[in-house]
N, C-alpha and C positions, 0 to 999 in steps of 0.2 A: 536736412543737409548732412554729408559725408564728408570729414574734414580730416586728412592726414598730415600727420608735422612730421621730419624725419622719419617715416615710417622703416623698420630696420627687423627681418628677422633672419634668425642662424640657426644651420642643424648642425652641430659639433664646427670642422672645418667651412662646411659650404652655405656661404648667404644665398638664401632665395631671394629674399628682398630689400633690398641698401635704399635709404634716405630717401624715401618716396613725400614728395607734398603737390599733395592735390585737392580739391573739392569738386565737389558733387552735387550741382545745384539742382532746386528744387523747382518742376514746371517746364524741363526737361528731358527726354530721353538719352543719357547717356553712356557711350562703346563705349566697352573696356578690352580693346585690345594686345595681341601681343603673341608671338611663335610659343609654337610646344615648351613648357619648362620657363615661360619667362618670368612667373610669379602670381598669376590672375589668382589662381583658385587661394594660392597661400594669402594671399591678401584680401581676400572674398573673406577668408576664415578668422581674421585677426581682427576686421571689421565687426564681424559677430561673435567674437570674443571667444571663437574655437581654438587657436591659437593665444600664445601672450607674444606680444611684441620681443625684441631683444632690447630695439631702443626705438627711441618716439612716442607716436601715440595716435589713436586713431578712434574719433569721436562720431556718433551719432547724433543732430539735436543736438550738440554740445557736451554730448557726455558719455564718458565710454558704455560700450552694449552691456555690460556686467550691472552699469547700474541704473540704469532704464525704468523703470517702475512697469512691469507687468510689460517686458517687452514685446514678446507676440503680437500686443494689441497696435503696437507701434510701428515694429518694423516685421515685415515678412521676406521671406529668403527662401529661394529654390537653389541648392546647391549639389545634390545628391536625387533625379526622383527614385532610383532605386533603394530609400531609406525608407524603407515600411516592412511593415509582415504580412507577408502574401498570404496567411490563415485567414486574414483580416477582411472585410468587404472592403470597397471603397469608402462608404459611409460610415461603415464603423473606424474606421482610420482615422477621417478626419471627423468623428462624433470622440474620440480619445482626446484628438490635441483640443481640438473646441474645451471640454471639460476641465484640462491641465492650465488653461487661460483664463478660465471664467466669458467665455462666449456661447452667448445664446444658442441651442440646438438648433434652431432655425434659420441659422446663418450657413450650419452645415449644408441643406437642403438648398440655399441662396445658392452659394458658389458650386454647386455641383451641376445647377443649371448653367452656370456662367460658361463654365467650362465643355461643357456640353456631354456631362459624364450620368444625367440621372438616369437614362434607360437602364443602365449595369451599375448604378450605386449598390445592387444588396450582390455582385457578386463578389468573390474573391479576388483579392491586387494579384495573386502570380497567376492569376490566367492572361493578364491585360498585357494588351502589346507593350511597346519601345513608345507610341503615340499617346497610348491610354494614361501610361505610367508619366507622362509629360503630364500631361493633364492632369492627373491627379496631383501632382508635385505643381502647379502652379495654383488650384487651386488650394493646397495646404498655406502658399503664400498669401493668398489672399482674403483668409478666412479670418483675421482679426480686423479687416479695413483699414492698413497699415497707411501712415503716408510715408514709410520710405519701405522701398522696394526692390531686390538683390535677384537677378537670375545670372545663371550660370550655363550656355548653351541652351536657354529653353526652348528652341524648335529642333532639336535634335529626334531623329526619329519619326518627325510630323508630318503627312502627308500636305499639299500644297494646300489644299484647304485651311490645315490646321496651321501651317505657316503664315497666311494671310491674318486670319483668326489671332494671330500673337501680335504681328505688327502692330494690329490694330487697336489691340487691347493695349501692346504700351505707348502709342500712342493717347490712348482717350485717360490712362491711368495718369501720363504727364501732363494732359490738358486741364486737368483737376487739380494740379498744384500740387502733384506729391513726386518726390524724388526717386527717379527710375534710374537704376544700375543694371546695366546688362554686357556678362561677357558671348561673344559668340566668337567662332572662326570662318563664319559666312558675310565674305564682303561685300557680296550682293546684298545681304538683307540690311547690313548694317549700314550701308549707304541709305536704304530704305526709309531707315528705320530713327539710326540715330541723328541728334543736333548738334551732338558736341562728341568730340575723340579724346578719351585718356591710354596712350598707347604707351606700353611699358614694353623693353629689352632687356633680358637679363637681369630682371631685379631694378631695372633702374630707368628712371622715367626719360620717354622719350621724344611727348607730344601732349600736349593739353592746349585744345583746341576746337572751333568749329569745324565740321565738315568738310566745309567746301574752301574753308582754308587749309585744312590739312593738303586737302586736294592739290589746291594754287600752289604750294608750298614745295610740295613733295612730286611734282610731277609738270610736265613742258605738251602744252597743245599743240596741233600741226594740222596742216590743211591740208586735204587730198585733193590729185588732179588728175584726171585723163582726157589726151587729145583724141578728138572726133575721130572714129575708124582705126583709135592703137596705133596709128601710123609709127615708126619708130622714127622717120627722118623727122615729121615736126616731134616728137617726144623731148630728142636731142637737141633740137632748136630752143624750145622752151625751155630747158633744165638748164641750157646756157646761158641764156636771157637772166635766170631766174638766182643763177647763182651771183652772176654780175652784180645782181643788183643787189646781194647779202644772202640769200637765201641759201640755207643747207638742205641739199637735193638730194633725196635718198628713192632709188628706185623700188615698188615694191612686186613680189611674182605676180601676181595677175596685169602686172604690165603699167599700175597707175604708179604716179608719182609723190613721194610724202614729205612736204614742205615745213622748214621752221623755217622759224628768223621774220617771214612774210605775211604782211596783215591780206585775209582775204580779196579787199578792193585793192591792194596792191597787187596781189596775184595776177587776177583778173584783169588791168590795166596793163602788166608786161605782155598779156596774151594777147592783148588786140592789136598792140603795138607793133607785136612779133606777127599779127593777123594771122594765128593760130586759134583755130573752133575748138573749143574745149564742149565735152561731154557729160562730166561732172569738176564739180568743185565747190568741195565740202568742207566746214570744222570738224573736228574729232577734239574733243575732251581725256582724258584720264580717267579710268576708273577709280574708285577708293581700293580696288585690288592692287591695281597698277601703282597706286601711289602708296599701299601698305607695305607692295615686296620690295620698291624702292628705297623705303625707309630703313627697313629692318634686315634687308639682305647680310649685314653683318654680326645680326644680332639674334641669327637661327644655332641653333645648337645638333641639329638632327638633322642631317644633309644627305639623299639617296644617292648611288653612286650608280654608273653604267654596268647592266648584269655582264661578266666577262662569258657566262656561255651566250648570250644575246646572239641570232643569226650563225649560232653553229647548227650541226644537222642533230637530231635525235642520236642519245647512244645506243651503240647498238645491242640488239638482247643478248645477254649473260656474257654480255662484254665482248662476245668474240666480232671482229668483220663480217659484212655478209659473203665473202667468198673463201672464208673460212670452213674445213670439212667437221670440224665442230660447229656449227652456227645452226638454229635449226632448218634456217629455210635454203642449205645448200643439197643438191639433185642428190648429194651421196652419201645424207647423213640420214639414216633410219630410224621410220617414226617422225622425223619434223618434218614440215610442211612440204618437203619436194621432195620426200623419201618415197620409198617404194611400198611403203603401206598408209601414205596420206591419204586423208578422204579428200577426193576430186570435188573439185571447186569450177564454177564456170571461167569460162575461159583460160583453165589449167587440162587439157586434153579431155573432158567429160562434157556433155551439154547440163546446165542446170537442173536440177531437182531429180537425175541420174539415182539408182537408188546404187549405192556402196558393193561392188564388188572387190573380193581378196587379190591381190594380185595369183597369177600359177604360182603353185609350189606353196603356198602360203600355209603354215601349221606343220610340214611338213621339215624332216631331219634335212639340213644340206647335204651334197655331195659332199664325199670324201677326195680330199684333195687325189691328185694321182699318186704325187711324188710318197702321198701317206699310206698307199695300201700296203697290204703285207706281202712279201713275195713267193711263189710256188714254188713247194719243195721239187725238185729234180725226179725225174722220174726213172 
């Protein structure tokens, strides 16, 4: 078990993480959510004793990670996988830390099947993908038989295989009664995946909780409806019916309609009433997306703005307009594309694949103006 009391850390002026208390129970998988900057990884690392707290305290098993007796063997953490040396094989990587713990070398060869990295155990880590190096980072985690358990984004980089492949693994890793920590910023998976939400903002806790209560909590269900044939005259009928009776009617572009306030057999019983055929009429739920960006919309720090060139035209080359006599592609600027020594292009007065003729006169001195010749002496 993971157990924070006031947990509190500061870099000079700025707290990353103010008065956090939470646990982490064991025989569960559980989210550690939360927007870019809101304090996971600093608090990932104060957990494993990479960090010191400013104030608080924050126990593993009861006791901080510093004093653990041989903690490798106890607790494993993926927080970094680009934390190896790429001279290194796979197997000699994790054939190093094995040795630095006192674990058997043959637990090396264990987890490298686990992970499904023995084909390329004797290569070198900097040839291995963004997936490989996942994998190798997860089984560095798991190579003492920890029962508590720390990732930080671990299906980063993984193709969908290897994403299944992780579920599943923390999955069967919490069925076994050891304590699974997992940060991700995939609400898909983590709906998947996790039982319990520790969702932090800012440094500062914002949810501790199951699932599907965060869900409940954080988010409002609605029924969808569409009348037989789109008709819009009964649409309007229905929507009036529907508001009478409490419902908040909100129209959606493909023409259905999206209900709150109204239990499904209520729906349904205004429809008959109003002897309007309905097409479909569904529940729709909440994502744990929908109910993450509901939660935390004020607790983002990094906000994208509208690009101000968006839906302007291309500028134009070396700055000038195209009907500029500086521009290249204007009929009277020589040398650029509609000058008088362009190479012809189809559908610019040549047929394709024309081979390059000079224009007349080409190579040769120009005329001398009139007004410049010299005059003849009188005779």
């Amino acid at each position: 078990m993971i157990e924070a009391i006031g947990l509190t850390k500061s870099y000079g002026s700025k707290t990353a993480v103010y008065n956090l208390h939470f646990r982490v129970q064991p025989g569960k998988v559980t989210g550690f959510l939360g927007p870019n900057g809101a304090g996971k990884s600093t608090t990932m690392r104060m957990i494993l004793g990479l960090d010191q707290p400013s104030a608080g305290s924050v126990t593993v098993n009861g006791h901080p990670y510093r004093s653990l007796p041989n903690a490798p063997r106890l607790v494993g953490a993926l927080l970094d996988a680009g934390a190896r040396h790429g001279g290194r094989s796979a197997r000699a990587h994790l054939m190093c830390l094995a040795q630095l713990s006192g674990i058997p070398a043959r637990r090396v060869d264990e987890v490298l099947g686990v992970v499904g990295l023995q084909e390329v155990a004797r290569k070198r880590s900097k040839s291995f993908s963004l997936g490989m190096g996942q994998r190798l980072g997860i089984a560095a985690a798991l190579l003492g038989d920890p029962q508590v358990l720390l990732f930080d984004e671990p299906v980063n980089g993984l193709d969908p295989e290897g994403i299944l492949w992780v579920r599943n693994l923390m999955k069967r890793l919490a069925s076994e009664g050891r304590t699974v920590f997992v940060s991700s910023h995939l609400m898909s998976e983590m709906a998947l995946t996790a039982d319990h939400l520790i969702v932090i903002g800012r440094g500062q806790l914002m949810a501790d909780m199951p699932v599907q209560d965060f869900i409940a909590q954080n988010s409002t269900g609605f029924a969808r409806v569409r009348v037989a044939g789109d008709d819009a005259e009964r649409r309007e009928k229905l929507a009036s019916a529907l508001a009478a009776a409490g419902g908040q009617v909100q129209p959606e572009p493909d023409g259905a309609l999206k209900i709150t306030g109204l239990e499904l057999p209520r729906i349904s019983d205004l429809a008959h009433e109003a002897d309007i055929r309905l097409w479909e009429l569904s529940p729709h739920h909440a994502s744990l997306e929908e109910a993450y960006m509901r939660m935390t919309q004020g607790a983002v720090d990094f906000r994208s703005v509208q690009d101000p060139r968006t839906g302007l035209a291309a500028a134009p080359p070396h700055g000038l307009p195209p009907g500029h006599p500086g521009h290249p592609g204007h009929p009277g600027h020589p040398g650029g594309w509609g000058g008088p020594y362009a190479q012809p292009q189809p559908g610019m007065g040549a047929p394709p694949g024309a081979p390059y003729a000079p224009p007349p006169g080409y190579g040769q001195a120009p005329p001398v103006p009139p007004q410049s010749q010299p005059q003849q002496p009188a005779q």
